[in-house]
C-alpha positions in Angstrom: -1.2 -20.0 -16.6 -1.5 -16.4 -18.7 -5.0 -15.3 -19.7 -5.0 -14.6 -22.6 -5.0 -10.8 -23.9 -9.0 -11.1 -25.0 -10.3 -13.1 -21.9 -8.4 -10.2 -19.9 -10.1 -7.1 -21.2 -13.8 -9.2 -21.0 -13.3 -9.9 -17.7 -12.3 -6.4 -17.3 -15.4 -5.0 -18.5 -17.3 -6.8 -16.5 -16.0 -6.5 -13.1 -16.1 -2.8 -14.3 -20.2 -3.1 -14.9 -20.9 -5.5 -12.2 -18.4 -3.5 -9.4 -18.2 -0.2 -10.2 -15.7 1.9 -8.5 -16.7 3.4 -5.1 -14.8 6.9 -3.8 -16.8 6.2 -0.4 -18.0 2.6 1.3 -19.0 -0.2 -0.7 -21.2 -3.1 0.3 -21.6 -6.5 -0.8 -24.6 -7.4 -2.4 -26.2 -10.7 -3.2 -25.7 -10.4 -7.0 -22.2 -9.5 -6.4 -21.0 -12.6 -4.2 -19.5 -16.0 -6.3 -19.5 -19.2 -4.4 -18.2 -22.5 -5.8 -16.9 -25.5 -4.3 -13.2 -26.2 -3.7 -11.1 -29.1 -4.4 -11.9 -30.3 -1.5 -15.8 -29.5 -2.1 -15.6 -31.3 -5.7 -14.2 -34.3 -3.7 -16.8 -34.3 -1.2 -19.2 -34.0 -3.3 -18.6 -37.2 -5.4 -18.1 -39.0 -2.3 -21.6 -38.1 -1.1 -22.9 -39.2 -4.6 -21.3 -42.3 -4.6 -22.6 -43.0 -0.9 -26.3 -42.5 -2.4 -25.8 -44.6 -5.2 -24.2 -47.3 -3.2 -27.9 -46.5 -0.5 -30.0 -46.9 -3.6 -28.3 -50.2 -5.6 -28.5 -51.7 -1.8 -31.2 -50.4 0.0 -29.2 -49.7 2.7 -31.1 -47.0 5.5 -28.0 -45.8 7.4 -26.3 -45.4 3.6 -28.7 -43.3 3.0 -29.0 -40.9 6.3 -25.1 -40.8 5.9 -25.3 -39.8 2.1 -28.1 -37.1 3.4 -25.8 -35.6 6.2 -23.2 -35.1 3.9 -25.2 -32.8 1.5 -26.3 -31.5 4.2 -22.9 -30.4 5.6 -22.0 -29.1 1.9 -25.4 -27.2 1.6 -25.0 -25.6 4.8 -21.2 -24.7 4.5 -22.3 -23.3 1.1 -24.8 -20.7 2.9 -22.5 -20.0 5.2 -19.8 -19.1 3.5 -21.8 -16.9 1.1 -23.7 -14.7 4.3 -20.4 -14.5 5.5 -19.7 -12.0 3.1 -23.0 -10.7 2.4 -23.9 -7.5 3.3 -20.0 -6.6 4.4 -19.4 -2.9 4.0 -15.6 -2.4 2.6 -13.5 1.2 2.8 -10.0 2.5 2.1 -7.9 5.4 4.0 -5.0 7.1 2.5 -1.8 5.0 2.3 1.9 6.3 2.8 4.0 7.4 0.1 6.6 4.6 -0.1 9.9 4.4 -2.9 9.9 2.0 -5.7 10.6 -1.4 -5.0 8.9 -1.2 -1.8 5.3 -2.5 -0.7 2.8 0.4 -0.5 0.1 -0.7 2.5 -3.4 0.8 1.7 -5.6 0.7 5.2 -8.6 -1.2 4.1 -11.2 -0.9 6.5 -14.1 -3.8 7.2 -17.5 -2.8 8.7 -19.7 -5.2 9.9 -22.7 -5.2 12.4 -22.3 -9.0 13.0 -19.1 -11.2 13.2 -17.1 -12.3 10.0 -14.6 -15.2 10.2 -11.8 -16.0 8.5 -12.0 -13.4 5.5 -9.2 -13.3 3.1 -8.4 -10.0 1.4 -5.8 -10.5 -1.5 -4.9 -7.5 -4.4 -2.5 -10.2 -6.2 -0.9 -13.6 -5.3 1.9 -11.7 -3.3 -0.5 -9.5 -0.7 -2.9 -11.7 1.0 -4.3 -11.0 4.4 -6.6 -12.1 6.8 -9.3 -10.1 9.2 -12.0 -11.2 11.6 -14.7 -9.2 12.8 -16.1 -8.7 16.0 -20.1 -7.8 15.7 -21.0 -4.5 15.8 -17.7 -3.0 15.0 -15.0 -3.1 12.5 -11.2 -4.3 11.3 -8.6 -2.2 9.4 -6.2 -4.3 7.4 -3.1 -3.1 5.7 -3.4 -4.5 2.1 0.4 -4.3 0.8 0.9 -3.7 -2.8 4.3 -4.0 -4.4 5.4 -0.5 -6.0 6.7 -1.8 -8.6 7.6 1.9 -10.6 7.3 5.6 -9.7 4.3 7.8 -9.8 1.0 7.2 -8.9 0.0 3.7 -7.8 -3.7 3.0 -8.1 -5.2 0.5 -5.4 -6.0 -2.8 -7.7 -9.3 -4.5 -7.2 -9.4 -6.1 -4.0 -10.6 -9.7 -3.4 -12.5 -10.9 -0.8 -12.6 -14.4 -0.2 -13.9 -16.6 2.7 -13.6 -20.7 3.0 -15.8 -20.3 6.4 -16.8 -22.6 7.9 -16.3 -26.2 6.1 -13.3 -25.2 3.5 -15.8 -27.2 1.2 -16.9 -23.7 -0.9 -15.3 -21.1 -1.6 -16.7 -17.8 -1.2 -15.3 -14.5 -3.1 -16.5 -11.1 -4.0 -14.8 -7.9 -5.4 -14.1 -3.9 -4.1 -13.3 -1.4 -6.1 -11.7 1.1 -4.2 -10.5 5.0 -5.6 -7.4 5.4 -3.6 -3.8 5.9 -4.9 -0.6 6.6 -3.4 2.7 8.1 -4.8 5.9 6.6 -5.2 8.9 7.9 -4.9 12.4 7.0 -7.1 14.8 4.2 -5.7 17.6 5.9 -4.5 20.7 5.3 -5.7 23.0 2.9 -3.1 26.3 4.5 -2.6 25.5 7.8 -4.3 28.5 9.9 -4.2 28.5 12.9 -1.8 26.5 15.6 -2.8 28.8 18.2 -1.2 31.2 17.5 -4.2 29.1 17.1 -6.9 26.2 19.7 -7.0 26.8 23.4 -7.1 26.8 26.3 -5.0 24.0 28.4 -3.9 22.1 31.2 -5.5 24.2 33.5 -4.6 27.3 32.0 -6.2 29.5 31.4 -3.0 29.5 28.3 -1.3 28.4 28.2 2.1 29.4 25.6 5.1 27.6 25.1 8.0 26.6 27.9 10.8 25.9 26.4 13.9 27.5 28.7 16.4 25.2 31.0 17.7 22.4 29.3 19.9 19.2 30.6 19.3 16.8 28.2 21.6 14.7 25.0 21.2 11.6 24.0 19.6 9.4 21.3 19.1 10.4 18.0 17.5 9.0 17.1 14.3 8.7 14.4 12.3 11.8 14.6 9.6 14.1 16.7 12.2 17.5 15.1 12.4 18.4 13.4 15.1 21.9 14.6 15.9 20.3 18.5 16.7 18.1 17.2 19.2 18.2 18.4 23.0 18.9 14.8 24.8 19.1 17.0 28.3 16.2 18.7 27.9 14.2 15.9 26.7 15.0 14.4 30.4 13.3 16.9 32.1 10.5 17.0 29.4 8.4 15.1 28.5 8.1 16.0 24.8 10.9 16.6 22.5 13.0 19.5 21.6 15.3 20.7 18.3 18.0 23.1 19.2 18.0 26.0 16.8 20.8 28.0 16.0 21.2 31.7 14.4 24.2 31.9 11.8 24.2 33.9 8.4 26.1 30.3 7.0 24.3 27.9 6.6 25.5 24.4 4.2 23.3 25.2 0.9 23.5 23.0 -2.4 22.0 23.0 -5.4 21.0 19.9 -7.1 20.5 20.3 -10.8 19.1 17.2 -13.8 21.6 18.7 -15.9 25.0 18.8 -14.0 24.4 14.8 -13.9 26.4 12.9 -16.6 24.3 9.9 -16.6 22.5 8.7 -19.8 19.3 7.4 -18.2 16.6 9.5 -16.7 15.2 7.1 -14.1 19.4 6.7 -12.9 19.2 10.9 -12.3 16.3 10.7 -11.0 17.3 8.0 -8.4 20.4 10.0 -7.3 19.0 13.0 -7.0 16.7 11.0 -4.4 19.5 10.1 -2.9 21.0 13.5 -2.3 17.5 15.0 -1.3 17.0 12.2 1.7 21.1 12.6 2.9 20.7 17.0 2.9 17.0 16.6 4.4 18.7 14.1 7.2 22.5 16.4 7.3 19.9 19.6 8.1 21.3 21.5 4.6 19.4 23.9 2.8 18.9 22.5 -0.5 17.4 23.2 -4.2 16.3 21.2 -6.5 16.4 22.2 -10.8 14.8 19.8 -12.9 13.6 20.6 -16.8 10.3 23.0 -16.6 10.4 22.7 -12.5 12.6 24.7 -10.3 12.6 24.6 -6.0 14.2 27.6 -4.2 16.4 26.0 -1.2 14.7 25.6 1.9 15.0 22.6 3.9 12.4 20.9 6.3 10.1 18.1 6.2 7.5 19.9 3.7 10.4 21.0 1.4 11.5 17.4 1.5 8.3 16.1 0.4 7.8 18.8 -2.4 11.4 17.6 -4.0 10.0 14.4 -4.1 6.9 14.7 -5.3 8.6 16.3 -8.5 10.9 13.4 -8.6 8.3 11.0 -8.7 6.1 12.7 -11.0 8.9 13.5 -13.6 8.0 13.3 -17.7 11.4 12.9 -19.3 11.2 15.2 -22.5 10.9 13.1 -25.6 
């Protein structure tokens, strides 16, 4: 069921004042741990009660021990559940830049100098995970969060629950965590190829590919296509290499907002993604001319990610 749009902003406010938002480690305190029973708990509960009221109407001894064990089990479950969290020391790393529609996975690391069991870590009904800890040392989780549109995407507040070790109470805290990650534009499925569509380089003349004069290998990076690398050399090495070549042509395109007759921003936007990912994975030089931001052509892994950073951080003009 929706919350309403008051009860929202209260409850808001006061996970803001009583969790405030850490850019380092935060640790659990006791005023900041919630523990009530579960379904389960509530049933137990009564049944315990109606044990002892049974013991009392007929005097009964092993009603009552029986009636005693059972709040017992729920007080001690209840303590349990709540040191299971106490004094837990929570931490996020960076996360990958992911495209929309995809799940971004923030590293969310769980310190603890004794073990944890069964500890649930949730940032919405759709990205639940689990993590036990050893004692003395620590767990990193991947919390996914759906990207659900471009731009920055700030890390929600992150649940902690633990049902440890009865499943009678339910234990659960809150982290506020400052970490965000950038998303990229969806690219367009079944763009059309860039090579007819954008426009020439700088220099007015269109360019094709040079790759006849051999100039030597390098190291592989991460981004390199595939197709260029040195499958001999890489048998006889044990790291691998990129052949280069030395050649005045070179394939060089242009990819401008305004050349694009499409109405909607966000559909330029997502070809122009398209076309940056097929000429960074092709090897092309590329540009990229959007309104107020201009990229010379370059190509590479770092020019790749600068084209898409501007992408996904875009203002259409009103």
């Amino acid at each position: 069921m929706k919350r309403p749009a008051w009860f929202e902003r209260r409850r808001q406010t006061w996970l803001t004042r009583r969790h405030p938002t850490s850019t380092d480690t935060t640790r659990l305190k006791h005023n900041q741990i919630y523990v009530l029973p579960t379904g389960f708990g509530f049933a137990f509960a009564v049944t315990a009660l109606l044990v002892l009221i049974g013991a009392i109407n007929y005097q009964l001894s092993l009603a009552y021990a029986f009636a005693f064990l059972m709040f017992g089990i729920g007080h001690a479950g209840l303590l349990q559940g709540f040191r299971n969290l106490l004094g837990l020391h929570v931490t996020v790393g960076q996360a990958e830049p992911v495209f929309t529609g995809e799940n971004a996975h923030f590293p969310i690391r769980l310190i603890s100098d004794k073990a944890r069991i069964s500890i649930y870590l949730s940032a919405g009904r759709d990205s639940v995970v689990a993590a036990n800890i050893q004692p003395r040392s620590s767990n990193e989780t991947w919390l996914p969060v759906p990207a659900i549109q471009r731009g920055w995407l700030v890390l929600p507040t992150v649940q902690l629950e633990s049902r440890y070790p009865t499943q009678l109470c339910r234990a659960w805290s809150y982290a506020r965590l400052a970490a965000r990650v950038l998303v990229y534009p969806q690219p367009e499925s079944n763009a059309p190829p860039y090579q007819l569509a954008s426009n020439s380089d700088e220099g007015g003349s269109v360019w094709r590919r040079g790759e006849d004069d051999f100039a030597g290998l390098r190291r592989y990076q991460p981004g390199d296509p595939i197709r260029r690398i040195a499958w001999k050399q890489a048998a006889r090495d044990e790291h691998l290499s990129i052949k280069q070549f030395d050649s005045p042509q070179s394939a060089a395109y242009r990819f401008d907002w305004h050349d694009l007759a499409l109405q909607s921003a966000e559909s330029r936007l997502s070809r122009l993604t398209a076309w940056v990912l097929a000429a960074d994975l092709a090897g092309d030089r590329y540009g990229l001319t959007l309104p107020g931001t201009t990229l010379p052509l370059d190509h590479g892994p770092a020019h790749r990610t600068a084209c898409l950073t501007a992408l996904a951080l875009f203002e259409a003009q009103a």
